[in-house]
N, C-alpha and C positions, 0 to 999 in steps of 0.2 A: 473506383470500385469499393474502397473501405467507405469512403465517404458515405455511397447507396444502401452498402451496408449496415451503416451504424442507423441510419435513418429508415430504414425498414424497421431494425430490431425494436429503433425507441417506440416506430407506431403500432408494434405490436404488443408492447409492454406498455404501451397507452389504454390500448383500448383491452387486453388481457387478451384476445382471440388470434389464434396464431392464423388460422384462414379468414384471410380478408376478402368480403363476399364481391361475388361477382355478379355484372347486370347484364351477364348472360345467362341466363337460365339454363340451358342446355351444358355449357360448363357446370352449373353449378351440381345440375342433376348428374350430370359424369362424376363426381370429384364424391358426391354420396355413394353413389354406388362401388366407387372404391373404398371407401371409410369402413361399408357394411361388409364389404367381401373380403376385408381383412376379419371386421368382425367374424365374421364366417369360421374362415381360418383358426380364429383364436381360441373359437367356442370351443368349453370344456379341455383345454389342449394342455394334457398331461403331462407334455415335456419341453413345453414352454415352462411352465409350473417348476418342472426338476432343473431347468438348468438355470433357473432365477436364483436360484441357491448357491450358486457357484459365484457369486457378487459377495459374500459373508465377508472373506478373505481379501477383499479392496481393504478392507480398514487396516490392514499388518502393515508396519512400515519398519524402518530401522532404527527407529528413536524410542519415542516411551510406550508403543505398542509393537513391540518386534513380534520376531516368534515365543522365544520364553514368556514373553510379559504376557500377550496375549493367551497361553496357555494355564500361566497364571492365573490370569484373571475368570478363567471357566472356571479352574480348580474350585475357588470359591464360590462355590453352588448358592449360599443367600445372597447373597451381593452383589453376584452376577442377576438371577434368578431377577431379584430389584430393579436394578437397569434395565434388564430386557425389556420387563413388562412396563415400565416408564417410556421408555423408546418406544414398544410397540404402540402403547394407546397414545403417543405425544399429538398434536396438535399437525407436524408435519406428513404423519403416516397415515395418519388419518383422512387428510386431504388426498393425497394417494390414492388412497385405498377409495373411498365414496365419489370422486369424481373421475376415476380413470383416469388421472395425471402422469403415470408413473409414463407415459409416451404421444408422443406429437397426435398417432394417428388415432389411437383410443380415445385422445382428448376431445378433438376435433368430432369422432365419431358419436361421443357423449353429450356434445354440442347442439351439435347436427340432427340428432334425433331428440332433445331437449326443445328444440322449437317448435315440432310438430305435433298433433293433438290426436287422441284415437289411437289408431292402429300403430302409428309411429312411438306414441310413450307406450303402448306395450311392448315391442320390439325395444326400444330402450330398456324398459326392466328385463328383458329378457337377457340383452345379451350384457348389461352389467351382472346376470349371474353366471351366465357365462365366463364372463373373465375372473371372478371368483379366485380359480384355483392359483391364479398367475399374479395376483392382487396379495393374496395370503400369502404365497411364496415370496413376493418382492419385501415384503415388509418384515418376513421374519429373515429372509437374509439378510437385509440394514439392520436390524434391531438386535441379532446374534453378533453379527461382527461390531456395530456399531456399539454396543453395551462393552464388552472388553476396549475399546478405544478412547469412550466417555470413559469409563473409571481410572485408567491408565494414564489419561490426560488429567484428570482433576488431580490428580497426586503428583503427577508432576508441575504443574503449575503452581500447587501447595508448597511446595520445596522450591519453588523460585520467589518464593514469600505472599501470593496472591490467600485471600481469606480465603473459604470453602465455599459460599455465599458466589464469590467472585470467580473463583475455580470451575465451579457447576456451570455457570451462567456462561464464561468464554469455553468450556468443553463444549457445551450444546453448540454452540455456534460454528464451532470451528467441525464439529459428526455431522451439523446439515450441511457445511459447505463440502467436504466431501461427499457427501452421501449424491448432491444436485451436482457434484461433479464429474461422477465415475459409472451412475445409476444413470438409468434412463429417463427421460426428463422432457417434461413439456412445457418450462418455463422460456418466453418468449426468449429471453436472456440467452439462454442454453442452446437455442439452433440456430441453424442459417439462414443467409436468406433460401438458399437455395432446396431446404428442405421445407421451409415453409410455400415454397411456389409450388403453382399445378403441376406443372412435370416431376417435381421431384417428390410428390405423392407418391405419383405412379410409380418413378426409378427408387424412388429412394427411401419404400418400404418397409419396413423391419429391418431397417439398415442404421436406425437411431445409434444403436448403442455402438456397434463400431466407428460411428462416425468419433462418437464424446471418444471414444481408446484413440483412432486416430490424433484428435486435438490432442489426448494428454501424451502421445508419443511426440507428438512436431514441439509441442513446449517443452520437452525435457530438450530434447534435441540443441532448439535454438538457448536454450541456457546451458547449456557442454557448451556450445560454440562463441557460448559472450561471457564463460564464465563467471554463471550467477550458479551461488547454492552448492549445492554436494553432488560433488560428480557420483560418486555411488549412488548415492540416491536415483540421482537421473538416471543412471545404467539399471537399475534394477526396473525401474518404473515401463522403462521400454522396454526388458525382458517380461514383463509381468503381462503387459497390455499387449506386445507384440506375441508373444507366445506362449504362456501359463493360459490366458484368459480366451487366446484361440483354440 
């Protein structure tokens, strides 16, 4: 089962498409018609929008962005203010935001209606304005939380002797790798198989993100249990995802 596993995820990180088409036609037209009737669902959806905001606070942790540090680092309104708006226009939010990445099903859906001509790229434009409000909201909650975590991180890696040059450049990396780990996510990499199959379209809709809280609750788990890393840490990580974030 890992083995079928890992060899789906590489073919879909081959070819970049998480739905691997089908030479049924009749599937394929079922599997649109779910993509757009979540679209549906999504259009204009205000509290999708509000509770995307609620991701700011994945970036708090116990080390060099706790709670004080991260209160800090608002305090400072130019510096922060800098970050944000660095974060917000970066290269990875970006992508985000313009192709509906931030999820399996919008990705697919932007896809999906990407290939068709006429009436189908209208309905494309249409309902990427739709998602709009849930697009602005996902980014400014990475780019709020994640701005106090970049800064907080480049100073601490400073003080472990790294240049500033070098500081910037491993912070960045280490805000997207949280950011694709805690956010919602359409990188082939990031789901399963089982979310990328026909059925788990249907079951396993707007279910993206507790799934990624799931995986980050079973990995703290299994490291309490082989004793890797900071048991705090891990204990916190599972109260955070099992119940803060529900």
């Amino acid at each position: 089962k890992y083995r079928v596993a890992i060899e789906n995820m590489l073919g879909r990180m081959k070819t970049g498409i998480n739905r691997k088409p089908s030479a049924n036609a009749l599937e394929n037209r079922a599997l649109d018609w779910i993509n757009n009737a979540n679209g549906v669902t999504m259009f204009l959806n205000a509290r999708s929008a509000v509770l995307q905001t609620l991701s700011t606070v994945n970036f708090i942790n116990h080390t060099d962005n706790n709670i004080f540090a991260f209160s800090k680092a608002i305090a400072n309104v130019p510096q922060f203010a800098k970050d944000f708006k660095m974060l917000f226009n970066s290269p990875q939010l970006k992508v985000r935001r313009s192709g509906l990445q931030q999820d399996i099903q919008t990705a697919d859906l932007a896809d999906s209606l990407s290939r068709g001509g006429g009436a189908a790229n209208a309905l494309a434009y249409l309902l990427k304005i739709g998602f709009t409000p849930t697009q602005v909201a996902d980014s400014f909650a990475i780019a709020f939380g994640g701005a106090t975590f970049y800064r907080n991180r480049v100073k601490s890696l400073m003080k472990q002797g790294m240049t500033q040059d070098q500081a910037e450049s491993q912070a960045m990396i280490d805000f997207q790798d949280i950011t694709e780990e805690s956010q919602q996510s359409s990188r082939p990499d990031r789901i399963s198989k089982q979310q990328a199959s026909p059925v788990g379209r249907l079951l396993l809709a707007f279910q993206n993100t507790p799934l990624q809280y799931n995986r980050i609750i079973k990995k703290a788990v299994t490291n309490i249990a082989n004793k890797r890393g900071n048991i705090r840490d891990h204990l916190s990580r599972i109260a955070y995802y099992g119940a803060v974030q529900s």
